[in-house]
C-alpha positions, 0 to 999 in steps of 0.5 A: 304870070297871070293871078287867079283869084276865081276858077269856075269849074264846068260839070259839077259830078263825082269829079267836079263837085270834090274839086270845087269844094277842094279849090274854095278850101284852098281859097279861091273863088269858085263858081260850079256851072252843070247843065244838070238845073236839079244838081245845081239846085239841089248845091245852092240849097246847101245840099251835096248829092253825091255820097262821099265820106267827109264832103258835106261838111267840107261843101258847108265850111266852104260855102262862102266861097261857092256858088253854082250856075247852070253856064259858065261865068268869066273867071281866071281859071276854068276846069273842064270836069265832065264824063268821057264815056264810050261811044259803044255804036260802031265797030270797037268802041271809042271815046265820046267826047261830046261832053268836052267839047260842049263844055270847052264851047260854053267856056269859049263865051266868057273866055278872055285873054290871058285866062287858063282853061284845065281838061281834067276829063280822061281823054284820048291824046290829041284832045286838049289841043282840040279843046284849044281850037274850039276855044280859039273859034268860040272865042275869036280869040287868037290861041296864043292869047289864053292857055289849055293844059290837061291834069288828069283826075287821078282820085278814087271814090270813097278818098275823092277829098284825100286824094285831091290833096295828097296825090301827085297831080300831072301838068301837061302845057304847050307853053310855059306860063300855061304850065306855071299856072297851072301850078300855082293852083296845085301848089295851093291845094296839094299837101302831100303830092307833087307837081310833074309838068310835062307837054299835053300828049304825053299827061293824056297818055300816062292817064290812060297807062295808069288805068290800062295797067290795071286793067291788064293786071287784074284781067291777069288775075281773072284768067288766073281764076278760070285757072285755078277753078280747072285746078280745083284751087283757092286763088286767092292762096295762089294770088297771096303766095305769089305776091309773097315774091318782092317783084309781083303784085297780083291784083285780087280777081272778081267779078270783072271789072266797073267804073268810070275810067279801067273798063273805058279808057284802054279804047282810047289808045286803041282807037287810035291805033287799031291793030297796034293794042293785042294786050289791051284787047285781049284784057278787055275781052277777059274783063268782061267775060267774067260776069258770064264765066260766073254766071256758068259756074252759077248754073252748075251749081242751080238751074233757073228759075233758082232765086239768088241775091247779088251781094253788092251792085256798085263799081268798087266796095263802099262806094255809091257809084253804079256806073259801068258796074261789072256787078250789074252786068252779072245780074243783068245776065242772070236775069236773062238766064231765067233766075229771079234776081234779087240785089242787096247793095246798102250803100244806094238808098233805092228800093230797085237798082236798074229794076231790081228790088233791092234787100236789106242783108236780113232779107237778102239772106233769107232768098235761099241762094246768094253771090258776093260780087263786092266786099262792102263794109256790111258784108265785111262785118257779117261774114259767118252770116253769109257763109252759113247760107248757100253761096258763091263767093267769087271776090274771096270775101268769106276766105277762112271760114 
């Protein structure tokens, strides 16, 4: 088998950047290669962009193993670590996959036999060895003189270091040595978590299970919710009692569902077989009615053009990421609705969110109206404050008081 020695990972992101600095940690060689010149820039000065707990310093310790271009450079090992969001411009929406394949392209001029090519990228079954082909053709290298596994990304963030190391990774190969290869990379990162080998279709599709379980449990709970306001009842009593069951786990209901891959990848599955995914549907409809379901229960309490602060913007709590954020969408809505929206969301150092002037919580608290759309840290630490003022708390932040 093959020794690796040097890893270049392609898209140096939320995902690509931790793993860069994990890898150089665990001793390998690693180039980060980005088409973004400011992000690269901003890595060779010595400087990480990405707000996440432990990775400056890891990045600084790790430095003399690391370096960062804007195209890939030959190695033994790549990783495929760029974004696979949704393509929302046809009937239902589908993967994009134009980021991967590009990468997969740009690998395939520095390419040589015997190397190993990793897709970590959430992508709808079938994509690796489509990968596979692309490589092939770029490189005029015959498919069975190189090797394509996928090992999806399975880390959060806020824990995107922890998670790296102590989370069981998936290998899904065609071929054995491609698999062993694999390994013997995680079997030098992980400290706490296993390797599981499988083929490639089947790591694709247990990625994308992970999320849509999680996306059908917590529709669950945002249907129980609607529920409950009807009943005139605390769900979040309700969620608790019920979970008190040794067989039920209720996630907690909110106000809907963000990020990167729950409110996404469930489409990969139903892209490909359409007519063949009710439950997965109906859980993204749930999900992302619920920015507006509360937005109605909003409008009950106060009429445009009301002042109101959204307590928190970003995806999940104390993280800095707003990407697909169902928060954002709930004050995008408001807006829409005629009230002055304002946000208070302490973890993005900008003075507007997506044209929104962003408060600290003294100010936030002083516009007359606020909602708390995520339980971050400083919410958390400031509860009676919030509750002394007028409020809607559909996330349970201020149970209690």
């Amino acid at each position: 088998m093959p020794e690796i020695r040097k890893i270049c990972v392609v898209g140096v992101g939320y995902i690509g950047l931790p793993t860069c600095v994990v890898l150089a940690r665990a001793g390998f060689e690693v180039c980060g290669a980005d088409i973004n010149e400011r992000i690269i820039a901003s890595l060779n000065d010595g400087i990480v962009p990405i707000d996440e707990p432990g990775l400056q310093a890891e990045f600084d310790a790790a430095q003399e193993r690391l370096r960062f271009t804007k195209d890939p450079e030959a190695a033994d090992a790549f990783y495929i670590c760029v974004s696979t969001p949704l393509d929302t411009s046809g009937a239902e929406p589908k993967a994009k996959l134009d980021y991967v394949f590009s990468a997969a392209a740009a690998i395939s001029k520095v390419l040589q036999k015997g190397n190993l090519v990793i897709l970590e990228s959430t992508s709808p079954p079938g994509t690796t060895r489509r990968v596979a082909e692309i490589l092939a053709e770029g490189s005029g290298l015959q498919r069975d003189e190189f090797h394509t596994v996928h090992c999806p990304e399975r880390v959060i963030p806020g824990r995107m270091l922890t998670e790296l190391r102590e989370n069981d990774r998936l290998i899904g190969a065609q071929d054995e040595i491609g698999a062993e290869m694999a390994k013997s990379i995680y079997d030098r990162v992980l400290t706490k978590g296993s390797v599981k080998i499988t083929d490639d279709v089947t790591a694709e599709t247990a990625k994308i299970a992970e999320n849509a379980f999680r996306d059908v449990n917590i529709a669950f709970a945002n249907e129980l919710s609607v529920i409950c306001q009807g009943l005139g009842i605390d769900v979040f009593q309700v969620v608790e009692l019920a979970n008190c069951h040794p067989r039920v786990n209720i996630h907690s209901p909110g106000v809907g569902v963000g990020g990167h891959c729950i409110p996404v990848v469930p489409w990969f599955l139903c892209q490909l077989f359409p007519g063949q995914t009710p439950l997965m549907h109906a859980s993204r409809a749930v999900n992302d009615a619920k920015p507006g379901w509360i937005a109605d229960r909003i409008g009950e309490i106060l009429a445009p053009p009301a002042e109101i602060c959204v307590l928190g913007m970003t995806y999940k709590p104390d993280v800095d990421d707003l990407r697909d954020s169902a928060a954002v969408a709930f004050a995008q809505l408001l807006d829409k609705r005629g009230y002055h929206v304002t946000v208070c969301e302490p973890n993005v150092k900008q003075e507007e969110i997506f044209g929104f002037r962003n408060l600290s919580l003294d100010e936030a608290l002083k516009t007359g109206f606020v909602v708390v759309a995520l339980a971050h840290r400083e919410f958390r630490e400031n509860r009676a404050r919030i509750a002394a003022v007028p409020h809607y708390d559909p996330v349970g932040l201020l149970r209690g008081l």
